[in-house]
Each structure stands twice: as structure tokens, then as C-alpha cells.
N, C-alpha and C positions, 0 to 999 in steps of 0.2 A: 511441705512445699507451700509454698506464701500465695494467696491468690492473685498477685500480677503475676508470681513465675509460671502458675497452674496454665491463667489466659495464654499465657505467651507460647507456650504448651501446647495449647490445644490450637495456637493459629498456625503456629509449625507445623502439626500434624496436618491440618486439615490442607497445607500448602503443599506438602508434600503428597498428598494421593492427590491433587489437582495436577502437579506435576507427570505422577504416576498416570494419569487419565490421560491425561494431553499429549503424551510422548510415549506413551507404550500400549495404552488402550486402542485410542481412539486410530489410532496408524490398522491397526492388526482389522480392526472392525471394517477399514475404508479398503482393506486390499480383501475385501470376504465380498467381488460383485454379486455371487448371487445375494446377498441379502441386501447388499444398497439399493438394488434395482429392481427391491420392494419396496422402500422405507418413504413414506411419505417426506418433503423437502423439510420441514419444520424438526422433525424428529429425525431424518440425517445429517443434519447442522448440528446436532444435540451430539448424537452417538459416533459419527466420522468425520468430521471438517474439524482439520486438524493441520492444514498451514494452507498458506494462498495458493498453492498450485493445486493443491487435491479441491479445494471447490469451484475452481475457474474448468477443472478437467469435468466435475459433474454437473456444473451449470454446463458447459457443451454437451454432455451426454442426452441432459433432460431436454436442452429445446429443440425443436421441429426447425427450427430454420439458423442461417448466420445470427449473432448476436452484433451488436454495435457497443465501441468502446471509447472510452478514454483514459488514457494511463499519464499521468503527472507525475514526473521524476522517471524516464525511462530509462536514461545511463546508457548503454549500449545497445538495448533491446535484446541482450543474450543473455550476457552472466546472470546469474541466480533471478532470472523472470522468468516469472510465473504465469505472464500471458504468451508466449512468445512461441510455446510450440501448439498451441490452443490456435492461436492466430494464422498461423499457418496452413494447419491441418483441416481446422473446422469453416476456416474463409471469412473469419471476422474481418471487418470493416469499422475503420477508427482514428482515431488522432495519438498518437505522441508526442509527449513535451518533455524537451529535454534544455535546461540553459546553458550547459558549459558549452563554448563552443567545439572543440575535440570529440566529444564525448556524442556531440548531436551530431558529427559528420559519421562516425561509427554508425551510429542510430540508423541514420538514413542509408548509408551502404546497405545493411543489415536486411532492410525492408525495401531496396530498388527494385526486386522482382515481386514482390507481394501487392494485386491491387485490392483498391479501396483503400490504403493504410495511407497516410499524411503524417508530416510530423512537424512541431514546430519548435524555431529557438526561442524559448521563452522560460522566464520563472511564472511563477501565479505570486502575486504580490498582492499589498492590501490600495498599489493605487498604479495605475496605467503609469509609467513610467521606466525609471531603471534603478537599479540597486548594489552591494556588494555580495557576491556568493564566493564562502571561503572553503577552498580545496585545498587537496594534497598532494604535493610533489611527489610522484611515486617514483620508486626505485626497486630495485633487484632486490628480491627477498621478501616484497611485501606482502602482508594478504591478498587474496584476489579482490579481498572489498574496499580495499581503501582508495578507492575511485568515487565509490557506490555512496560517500559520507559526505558528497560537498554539502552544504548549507548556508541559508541565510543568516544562521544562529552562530556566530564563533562557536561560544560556548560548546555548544552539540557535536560539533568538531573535535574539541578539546574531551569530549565522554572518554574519547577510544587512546588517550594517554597509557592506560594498561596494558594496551596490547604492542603501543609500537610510544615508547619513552622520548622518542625523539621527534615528535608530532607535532611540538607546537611550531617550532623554528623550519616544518616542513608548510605550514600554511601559507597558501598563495591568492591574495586577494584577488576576485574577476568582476567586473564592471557586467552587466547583463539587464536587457532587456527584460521586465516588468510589464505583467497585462494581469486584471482583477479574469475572475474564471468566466464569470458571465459575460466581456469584451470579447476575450478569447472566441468563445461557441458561436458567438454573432459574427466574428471575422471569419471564421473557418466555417458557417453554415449548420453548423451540428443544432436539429431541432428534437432530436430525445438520444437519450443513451440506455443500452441495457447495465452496461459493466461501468464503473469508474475506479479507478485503481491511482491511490493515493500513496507514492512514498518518500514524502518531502520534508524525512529529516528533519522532523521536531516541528515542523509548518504546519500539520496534517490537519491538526484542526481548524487553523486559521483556514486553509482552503473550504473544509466543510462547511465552514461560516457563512462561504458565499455563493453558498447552492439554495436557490430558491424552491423548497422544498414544496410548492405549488407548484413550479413553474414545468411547462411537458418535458422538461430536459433534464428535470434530476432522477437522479438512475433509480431504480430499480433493485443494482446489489452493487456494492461499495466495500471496498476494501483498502481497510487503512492501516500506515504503521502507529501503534500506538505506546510502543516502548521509550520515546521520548519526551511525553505529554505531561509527567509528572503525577500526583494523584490528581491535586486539585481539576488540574485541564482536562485528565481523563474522564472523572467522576463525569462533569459539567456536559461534556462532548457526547457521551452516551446520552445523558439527561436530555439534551436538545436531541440526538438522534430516535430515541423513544415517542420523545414527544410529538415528532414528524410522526409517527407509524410504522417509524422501523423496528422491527427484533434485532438485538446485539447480540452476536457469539463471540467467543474471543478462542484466538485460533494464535496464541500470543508465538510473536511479537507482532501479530497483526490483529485485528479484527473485520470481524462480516457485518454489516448490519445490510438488510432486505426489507422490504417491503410488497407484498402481494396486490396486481392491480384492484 
């Protein structure tokens, strides 16, 4: 074997037990309560956070009081969220944003009886303003996620060609309201956040961009999608979330990053 096929080798393998860990370990470890609920918070990130609902379920277990949130890219506030029976249960208090307009009357039906919860129509953009966000005509037969994919990115639209071939000629351009995140927190009052819950379809980093990482309202534990980020943006997006003080876990296709007061 030649020593690029050897490397190549050895990064398959080592992908594959990361695989192996992320989806068969780490799940078995997170349903073993008695020992999570010894596991100091640094070293159960390590061994059990293993997708965004199992540590949004043990950040409520661990704190003493309601947590405060904000979720960007809500969709519904049902399908595959991750905050949404947390929010309920544990009496979080928070904001939603959601831009399609359909998709944020859902939202807000969703959460008419839950107080403290607000939601707003809005994208997070990079300027007060408005923009195009391009979605999917749904029809009978289709995933339940292809709601969950609008974006400001055609392209990132266009990833999920694989799963439904007739995607592109389904996109439907939306005209949407535009506010940068720090306008947003000033209009809506929000002066810290515990949680912020980022899934804005290949945006994710662009929003982190504009969390002022001093400022009292950047959270505490953050959750982002980072399967659309590419290497380059992902690499860079850690790099800057390290540098603030956060620890990165990857809980793929999302990530945690925390920071301890």
C-alpha cells in the first residue's frame, strides 16, 4: 500500500469509530441516568451529548431555576425541535424567530398558551433591512423536513437535490423582513440569554458573527447547525468560538459550544 492510500486509511478508520462513538456510544452512555447525574458538565459533553435535544434535556435537568432562550430558525416550534418539549415542561422563557410567513403563524399557534415565549417574523441578516429566503413548495409524499430547509442561500436549498430530484423547479422565492441579532435583542428587550439555538441553514455562522462575545447577552451554551458551513467556515467558526472561551463539542450535525461564568 502506497503512503497516500495508507493516510487515506487511516482517516477512514479513525471516521469511522468517530461515527461509531457519536451514534452508538455516546446515545447508550446518555440513557445510563444513574451515571450522568454524576458526571461533572465538561466530561458529560465528552461522554453523552450526542444530538441537540439530549443536551437541551440535561441543561434543564442541571439548573435550579427556568433557563432563558433564543431560538433562530424556529419552523413550527414542533417538528424535529429540540427545545420545544424543554420549553414547556421546564417553563422556559424566550424568543422565536421564525421568517416564512406560514411557517411563523404555525410558530405562534404552537406557543399561544405557553407564557413568557414571544416570537418574531424575522430573518437575522447581515443589515436591518429585507432580503430573499428561498423555500420549498411542498407536496404529498414529501419529507417531513422539507419545510425545515428554507434559506437565504439558494444553493443550500439546492444540497437536498438527492433526496427529492425535482427540488429545484419546487423553489419559491419570499421577500422577508431582515433585522442584524443585536437590533433584534434591543427591540424585543432580551438583556442575557442562557440558551441560543441557531438553525439557519448554512447562515449559522454569519449569525455568530454578531454576538458580541462581551456583551451580558451572549449566551452562555449555543447550539448550532454546522453541516452546511463547509471546512473552511467551520474550521474559522470554532476558531472564533474558542477564542471567546467557549469549549466546542460536536454533537454532528450540530454543535455545543459553552462557556462557564
Amino acid at each position: 500500500m502506497s503512503r497516500p492510500d495508507a493516510v487515506q486509511a487511516v482517516r477512514q478508520a479513525r471516521f469511522r469509530v468517530r461515527l461509531w462513538w457519536q451514534f452508538s456510544v455516546k446515545p447508550r452512555l446518555a440513557r445510563r441516568t444513574w451515571l450522568t447525574g454524576r458526571l461533572p458538565w465538561r466530561i458529560w459533553c465528552r461522554l453523552c451529548a450526542w444530538n441537540a435535544a439530549t443536551v437541551i434535556h440535561e441543561l434543564a435537568r442541571r439548573s435550579d431555576r427556568p433557563l432563558t432562550f433564543v431560538q433562530i430558525g424556529s419552523n413550527d416550534g414542533v417538528l424535529n425541535d429540540p427545545l420545544h418539549d424543554t420549553i414547556r415542561a421546564r417553563h422556559w422563557s424566550g424568543l422565536l424567530v421564525e421568517p416564512i410567513p406560514r411557517l411563523f403563524e404555525e410558530l405562534t399557534a404552537n406557543y399561544r398558551d405557553v407564557p413568557g415565549v414571544r416570537t418574531a417574523n424575522v430573518a437575522i441578516g447581515r443589515t436591518d433591512g429585507a432580503a430573499t429566503m428561498y423555500a420549498v413548495d411542498r407536496r404529498p409524499g414529501d419529507p417531513d423536513w422539507v419545510e425545515q430547509i428554507a434559506s437565504l442561500d439558494r444553493d443550500v436549498v439546492l444540497r437536498h437535490t438527492y433526496a427529492m430530484p425535482d427540488l429545484e423547479g419546487r423553489i419559491v422565492p419570499t421577500e422577508v423582513e431582515t433585522v442584524r441579532l443585536p437590533s433584534l435583542l434591543t427591540r424585543e428587550g432580551i438583556a442575557s440569554v442562557d440558551v441560543m439555538h441557531i438553525d439557519a441553514e448554512g447562515a449559522d455562522d454569519e449569525v455568530i458573527r454578531q454576538i458580541d462575545m462581551a456583551a451580558p447577552w451572549a449566551p452562555r451554551y449555543l447550539l448550532y447547525e454546522a453541516k452546511h458551513l463547509g471546512v473552511e467556515r467551520y474550521l474559522s467558526n470554532r476558531s472564533r468560538l474558542r477564542a471567546a472561551g467557549y469549549t466546542v463539542v460536536s454533537i454532528w450535525p450540530d454543535e455545543l459550544a459553552y462557556r462557564r461564568p
